[in-house]
C-alpha positions as CSV (number, residue, x, y, z in Angstrom):
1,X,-90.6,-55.4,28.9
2,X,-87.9,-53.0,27.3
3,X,-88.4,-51.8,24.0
4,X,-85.8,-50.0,23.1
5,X,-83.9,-50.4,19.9
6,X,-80.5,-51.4,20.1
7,X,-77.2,-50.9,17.4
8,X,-77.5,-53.3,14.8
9,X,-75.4,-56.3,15.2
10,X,-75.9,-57.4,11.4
11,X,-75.6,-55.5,8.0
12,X,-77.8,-55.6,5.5
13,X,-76.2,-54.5,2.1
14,X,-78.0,-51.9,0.0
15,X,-79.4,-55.3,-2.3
16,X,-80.9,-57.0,1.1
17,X,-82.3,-54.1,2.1
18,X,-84.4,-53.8,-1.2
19,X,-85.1,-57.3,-1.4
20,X,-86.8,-57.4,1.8
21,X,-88.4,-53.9,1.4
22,X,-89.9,-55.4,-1.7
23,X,-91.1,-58.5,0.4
24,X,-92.7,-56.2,3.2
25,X,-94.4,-54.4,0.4
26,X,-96.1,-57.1,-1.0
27,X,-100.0,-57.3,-0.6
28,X,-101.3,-59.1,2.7
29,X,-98.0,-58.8,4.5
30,X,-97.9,-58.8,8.1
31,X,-97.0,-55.6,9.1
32,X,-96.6,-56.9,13.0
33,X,-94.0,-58.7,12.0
34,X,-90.1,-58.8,12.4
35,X,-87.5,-59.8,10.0
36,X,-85.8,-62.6,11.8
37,X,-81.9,-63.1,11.8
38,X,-80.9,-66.2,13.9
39,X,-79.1,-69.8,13.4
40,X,-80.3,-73.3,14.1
41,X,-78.7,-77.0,14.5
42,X,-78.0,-78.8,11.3
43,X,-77.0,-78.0,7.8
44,X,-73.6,-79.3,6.5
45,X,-71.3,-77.4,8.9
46,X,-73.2,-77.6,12.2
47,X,-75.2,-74.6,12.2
48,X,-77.6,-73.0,9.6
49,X,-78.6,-69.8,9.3
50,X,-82.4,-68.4,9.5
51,X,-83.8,-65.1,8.0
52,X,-87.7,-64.7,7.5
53,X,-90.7,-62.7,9.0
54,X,-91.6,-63.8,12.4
55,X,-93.4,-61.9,15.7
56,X,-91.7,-60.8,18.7
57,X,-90.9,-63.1,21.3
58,X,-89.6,-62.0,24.9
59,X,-85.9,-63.2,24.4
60,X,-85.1,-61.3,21.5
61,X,-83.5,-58.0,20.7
62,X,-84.4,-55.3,18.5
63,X,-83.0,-53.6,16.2
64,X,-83.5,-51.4,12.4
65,X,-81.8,-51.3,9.8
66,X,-82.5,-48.8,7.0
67,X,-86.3,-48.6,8.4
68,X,-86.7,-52.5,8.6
69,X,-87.7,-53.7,11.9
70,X,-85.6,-56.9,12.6
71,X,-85.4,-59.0,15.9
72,X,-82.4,-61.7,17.1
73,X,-82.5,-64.0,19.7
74,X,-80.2,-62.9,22.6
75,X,-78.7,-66.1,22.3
76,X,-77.4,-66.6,18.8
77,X,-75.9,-62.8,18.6
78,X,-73.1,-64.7,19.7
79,X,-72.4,-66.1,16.7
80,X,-74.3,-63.7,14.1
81,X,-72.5,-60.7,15.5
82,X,-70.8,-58.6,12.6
83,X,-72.2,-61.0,9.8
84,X,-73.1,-59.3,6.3
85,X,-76.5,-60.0,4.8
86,X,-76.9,-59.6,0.9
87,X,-79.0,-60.2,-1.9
88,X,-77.5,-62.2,-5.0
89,X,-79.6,-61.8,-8.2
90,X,-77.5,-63.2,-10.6
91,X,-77.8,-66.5,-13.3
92,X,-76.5,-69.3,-11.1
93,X,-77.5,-67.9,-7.4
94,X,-80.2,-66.0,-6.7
95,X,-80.9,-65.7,-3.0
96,X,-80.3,-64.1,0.6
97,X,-76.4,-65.1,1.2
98,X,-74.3,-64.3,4.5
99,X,-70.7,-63.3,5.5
100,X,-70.2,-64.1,8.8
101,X,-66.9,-63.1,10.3
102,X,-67.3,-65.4,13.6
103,X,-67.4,-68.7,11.2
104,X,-64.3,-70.6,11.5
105,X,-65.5,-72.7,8.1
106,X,-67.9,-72.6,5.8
107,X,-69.3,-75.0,3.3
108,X,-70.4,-74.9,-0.6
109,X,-74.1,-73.8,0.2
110,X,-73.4,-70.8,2.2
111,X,-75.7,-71.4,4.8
112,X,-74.4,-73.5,7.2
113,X,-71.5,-72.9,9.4
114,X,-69.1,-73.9,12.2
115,X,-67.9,-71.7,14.8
């Protein structure tokens, strides 16, 4: 099994990075776990994306981002290559969202895409 870490095929912006820093930091938190880019059928455009903690499994690759030990499924890199992670804080959207530059469309959400 190779463990070596590999170039980050995702950004996190400087607001991600605290945001999940301050999840990681929370009291019982896993600390054998990995945060989790990847995508999955559905959502309005064809494909959603997904980002939480999750362990290690054999297909994935890993790589860190500002100290923040993330994993992706060989598979969807593919289509999460180059994509922007931030944090939005503000009155009317407060959550993860994500820039992806291999999205031919988007919709209204901002989590769901078509390549």
């Amino acid at each position: 099994m190779e463990n070596s870490v590999a170039a980050a095929p995702v950004l996190l912006t400087e607001g991600a990075v605290k945001e999940v820093k301050r999840l990681m930091d929370a009291p019982g938190f896993d600390t054998d776990q990995y945060l989790r880019l990847g995508v999955k059928g559905g959502g309005c455009s064809g494909l959603s994306y997904m980002l939480g903690f999750d362990k290690k499994e054999p297909n994935d690759n890993v790589f860190e981002v500002e100290g923040i030990p993330c994993i992706i499924n060989k598979a969807h890199e593919i289509y999460l290559a180059g994509m922007e992670v931030d944090w939005s804080d503000g009155l009317n959207n407060r959550g993860f969202t994500f820039s992806n530059p291999n999205a031919s469309s988007t919709c209204g959400c901002g989590t769901s895409f078509a390549v």
